[in-house]
Structures are given as structure tokens and as C-alpha cells.
N, C-alpha and C positions, 0 to 999 in steps of 0.2 A: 508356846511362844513366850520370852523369856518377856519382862514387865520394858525394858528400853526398848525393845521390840514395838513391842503394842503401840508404846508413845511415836516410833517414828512412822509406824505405819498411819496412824489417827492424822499423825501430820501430815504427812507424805499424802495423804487420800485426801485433804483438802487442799492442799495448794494446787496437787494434778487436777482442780477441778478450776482452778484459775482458767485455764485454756477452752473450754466450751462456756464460760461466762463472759459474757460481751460488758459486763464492767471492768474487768483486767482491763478488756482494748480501749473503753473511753480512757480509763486512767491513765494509761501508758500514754495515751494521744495527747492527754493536756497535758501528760509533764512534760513530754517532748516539747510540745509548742511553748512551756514554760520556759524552761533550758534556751530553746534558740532565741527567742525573744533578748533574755539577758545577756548570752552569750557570741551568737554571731556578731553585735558591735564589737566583741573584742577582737575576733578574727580579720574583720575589716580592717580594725587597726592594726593591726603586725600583717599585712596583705600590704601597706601603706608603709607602715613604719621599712619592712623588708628585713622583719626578724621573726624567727619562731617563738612558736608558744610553750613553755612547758604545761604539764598534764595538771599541774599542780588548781583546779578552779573548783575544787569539792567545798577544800573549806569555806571560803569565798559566798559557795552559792549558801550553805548553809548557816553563814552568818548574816548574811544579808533580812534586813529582821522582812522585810515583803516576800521575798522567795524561800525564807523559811516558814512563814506561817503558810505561805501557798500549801510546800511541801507536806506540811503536819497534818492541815486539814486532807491531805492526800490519803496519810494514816487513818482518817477517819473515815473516808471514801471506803480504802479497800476491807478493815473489818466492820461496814456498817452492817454485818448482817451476824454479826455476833448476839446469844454464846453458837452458833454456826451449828445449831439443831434440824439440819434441813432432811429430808427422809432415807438421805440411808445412813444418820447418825445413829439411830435407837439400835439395829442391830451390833455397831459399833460399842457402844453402851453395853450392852448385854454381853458382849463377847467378854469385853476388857475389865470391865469393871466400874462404879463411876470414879472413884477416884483415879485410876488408871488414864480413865478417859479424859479427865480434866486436868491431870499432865500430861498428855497428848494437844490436848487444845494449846495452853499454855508452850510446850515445844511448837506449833505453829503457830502461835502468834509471834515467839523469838526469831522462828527462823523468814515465815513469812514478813518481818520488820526488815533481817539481813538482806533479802532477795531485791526490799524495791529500795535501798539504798545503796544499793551496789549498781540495780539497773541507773540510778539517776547519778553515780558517777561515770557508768558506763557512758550512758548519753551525752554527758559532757563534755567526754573525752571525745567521743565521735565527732562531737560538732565542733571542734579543732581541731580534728584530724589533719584538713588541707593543708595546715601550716604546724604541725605539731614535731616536739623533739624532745628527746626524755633526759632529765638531766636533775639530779639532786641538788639544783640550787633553783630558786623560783624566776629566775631569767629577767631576760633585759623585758621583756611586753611588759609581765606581772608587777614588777620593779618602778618600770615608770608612771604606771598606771597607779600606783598606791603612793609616790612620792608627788604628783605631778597631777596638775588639773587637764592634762591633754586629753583624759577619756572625755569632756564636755563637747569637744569638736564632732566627736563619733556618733554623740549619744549614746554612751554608756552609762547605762545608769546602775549597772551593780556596783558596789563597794567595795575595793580593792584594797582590802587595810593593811597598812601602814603595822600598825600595833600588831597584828598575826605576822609577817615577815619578820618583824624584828622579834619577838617573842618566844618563835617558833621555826625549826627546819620544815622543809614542805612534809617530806615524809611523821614529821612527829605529827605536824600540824592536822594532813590528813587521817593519820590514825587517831587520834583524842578527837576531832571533828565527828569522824564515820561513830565511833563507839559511843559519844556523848547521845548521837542522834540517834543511833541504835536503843540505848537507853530510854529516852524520851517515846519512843515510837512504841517500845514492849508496854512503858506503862499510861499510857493513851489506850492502847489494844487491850490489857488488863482491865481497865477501868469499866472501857466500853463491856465487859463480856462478863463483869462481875454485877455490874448497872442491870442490864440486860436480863439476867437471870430473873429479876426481882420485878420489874419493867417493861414498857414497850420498847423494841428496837430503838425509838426515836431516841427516848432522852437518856440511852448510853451518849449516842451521838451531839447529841444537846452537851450532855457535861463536859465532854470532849474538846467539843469547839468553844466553851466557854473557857477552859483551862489554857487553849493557844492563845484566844484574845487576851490574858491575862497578861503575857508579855509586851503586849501593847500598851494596857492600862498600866502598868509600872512604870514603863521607858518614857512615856508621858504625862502620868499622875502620880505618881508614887515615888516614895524616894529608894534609891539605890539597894537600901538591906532586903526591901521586899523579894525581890529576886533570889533568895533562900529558900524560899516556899515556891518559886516556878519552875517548875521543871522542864517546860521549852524555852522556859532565858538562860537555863543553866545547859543547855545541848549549843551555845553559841559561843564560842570563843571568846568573843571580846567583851564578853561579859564577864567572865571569869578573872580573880586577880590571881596571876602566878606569886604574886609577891604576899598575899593574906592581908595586906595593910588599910585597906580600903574598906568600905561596906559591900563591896560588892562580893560574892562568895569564891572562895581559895576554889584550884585545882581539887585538893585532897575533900575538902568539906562535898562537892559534886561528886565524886566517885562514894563517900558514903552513902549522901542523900541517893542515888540511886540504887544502889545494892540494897538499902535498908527496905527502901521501897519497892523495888520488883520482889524482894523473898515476902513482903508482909500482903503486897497484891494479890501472888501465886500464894500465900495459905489460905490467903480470904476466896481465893477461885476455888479451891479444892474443896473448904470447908462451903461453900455455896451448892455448888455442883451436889456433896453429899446429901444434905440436907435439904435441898428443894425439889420439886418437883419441875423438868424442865419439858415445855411443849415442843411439836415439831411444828416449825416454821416455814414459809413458802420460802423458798431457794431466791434471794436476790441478785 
């Protein structure tokens, strides 16, 4: 078995175990019920207005600072059972090797990150379906709705910015959105599984939920540059300055901070894994 092998199969043999864990279906079920909550007023309004929607509400959901931290803590939901030692890991270990095996973990935590971000633009898209029409421009609904106080009548309460339409194409918009948050979510799931190794499950998940709220404490206590050191203020678009001129952090400065940060997570995961000893844990 060549060493890419090993890693996809370590991955692959935990995600297929999503499917007989009845945490996948809570999860899946609150972020559905997340999504329509924010969502279905917008459909109501283009049902009313008597226009369609384009697909374009990923980035949207994920800037919105309430249903982004929903989301994150979501991240922390589904690897709360990290470094995911559960009984038929050891023979896995012993096959592959530990290092082997702790970039196996690591490729499931990257790809189990892609999978529930994709499912929660899937869902998005779904629950616009009834009125939905695909179009590279962000349309007349998403348009009025970010220049115009008309979503108050709906009760829309997600945040339809203004600042990302004009900034951004939908499609750029949504792929720097999906990959920011893709980033954010590897290294949350990182942290969790490096924490973990040293620690009880809990206070992976402890630091976790403290590093989401940290976007919170900025956007209301903190001033602007802090946002350099969060890495779920820095997976939100409108936090970001394309222009550099602000204290708020550049495009470019975010694509470091992340890259620097998931390769020095993934050494410290590997150099962990080698060097401790890791228990097998009841299956969450």
C-alpha cells in the first residue's frame, strides 16, 4: 500500500463511519433548520416580489457574523470526538504507521471540513430551489435586498451586503467565501485533535469555542487590527480589505495567515501523534 494510499484509506474509514453515527443526523438537522430559518424569508420575498433567485447565498450565510459562528461551532460539533482514537483506530496505527496515520487523520479533517461546507451550500441552494435561476450576476432579489431596507417587511434578518456585491463577482465571491471557511474549519479541527492528544476531549472543544467567540469580542470590544490574530473573522468577507489601507487584514495577508497556519498545525499534529502516547476512546 503505497503511503497516499494509507492516508486516503484512514480518511475514507472515518468519514464512512459518519453514516451509522447519529451525530452526523443531529448535525445535518440543526443546520438545515439553521439555513431555513435565515433563508426561507428570502424566498418569500421573490414569491412576492415575482423574481428569481440566484444561487449566489453561501457567501452571505457565511458572513453573516450569527450564522457564521452557528456554523463554526458546527465544526466543533462534528470533530468533537477528536484525535478520533476510537477501536478499530489501533489496528489502523499499527498497519500504517504513526506518522502515516496522523496524516490520514489530518487528510480527514481537510476533507471531512470540504464535505459539511459544501453540504451547507447544498442546503441553501435547495431551499431556493422553488424560485431559483442560475445566472453570473447576483440578480434582481439579492440586489435589492443589499441596497434596500425591503427585507424588514419579510423579516429577513440575514445580511445581504452591499460591500460583497460590489467588491466581488458572485462566483469569485463564493469561491474566496467556501476556501476562507474551508481554512478556518481545517484549523479549528487541527487544534481540536492536537489539544486532544494532551487532554480530555472536552477542552479541545473548550479552545475551539473560545477562538469562534473571539470574533465576537473584537467586532464589539476590540479594535479593528485585532482581527489579524482571528481566524474566524478572517473566513468573513467583509471583514477583509481588498484595498490593504485599513487595519482590517488585506486579501493576501489571510491567505498567508492561513497556509502558515495549517502546515505548522499539521507538523505539531504529526510531531504529537509520534511522540505521545494516544488512548482508545468510546466512539462519540
Amino acid at each position: 500500500m503505497s503511503n497516499i494510499s494509507k492516508h486516503i484509506s484512514i480518511a475514507s474509514n472515518n468519514i464512512r463511519r459518519w453514516v451509522t453515527n447519529p451525530r452526523t443526523y443531529i448535525l445535518a438537522t440543526l443546520l438545515s433548520m439553521l439555513l431555513w430559518d435565515f433563508i426561507s424569508p428570502i424566498l418569500n420575498f421573490s414569491n412576492v416580489m415575482g423574481y428569481r433567485i440566484t444561487p449566489w447565498i453561501f457567501p452571505f450565510i457565511s458572513d453573516y457574523i450569527y450564522t457564521h459562528m452557528m456554523i463554526m461551532f458546527g465544526i466543533v460539533f462534528l470533530f468533537c470526538d477528536a484525535p478520533f482514537m476510537n477501536e478499530g483506530q489501533p489496528y489502523l496505527l499499527i498497519r500504517s504507521g504513526r506518522i502515516h496515520w496522523a496524516l490520514g487523520q489530518i487528510l480527514y479533517i481537510m476533507l471531512g471540513t470540504a464535505i459539511y461546507f459544501l453540504f451547507i451550500a447544498f442546503v441553501s441552494i435547495v431551499i431556493i430551489s422553488p424560485s431559483l435561476y442560475f445566472s453570473n450576476s447576483w440578480g434582481k432579489i439579492l440586489g435589492t435586498l443589499s441596497q434596500t431596507n425591503a427585507g424588514q417587511n419579510f423579516n429577513i434578518r440575514l445580511t445581504i451586503s452591499y460591500e460583497i456585491q460590489s467588491l466581488f463577482t458572485p462566483i469569485k465571491a463564493f469561491g474566496l467565501s467556501f476556501m476562507l471557511q474551508w481554512c478556518t474549519g481545517t484549523i479549528l479541527g487541527l487544534i481540536m485533535f492536537i489539544i486532544n492528544i494532551y487532554a480530555k476531549r472536552a477542552i479541545g472543544a473548550i479552545v475551539a469555542s473560545i477562538i469562534i467567540l473571539l470574533d465576537f469580542a473584537i467586532q464589539f470590544e476590540f479594535k479593528s487590527f485585532m482581527y489579524h490574530f482571528s481566524p474566524v473573522s478572517m473566513s468573513r468577507l467583509t471583514i477583509l480589505d481588498p484595498s490593504g489601507l485599513t487595519q482590517r487584514p488585506s486579501i493576501p495577508y489571510a491567505y498567508v495567515f492561513f497556509t502558515v497556519t495549517i502546515i505548522l498545525l499539521s507538523i505539531t499534529a504529526v510531531l504529537s501523534v509520534h511522540k505521545r502516547e494516544i488512548q482508545v476512546l468510546p466512539y462519540i
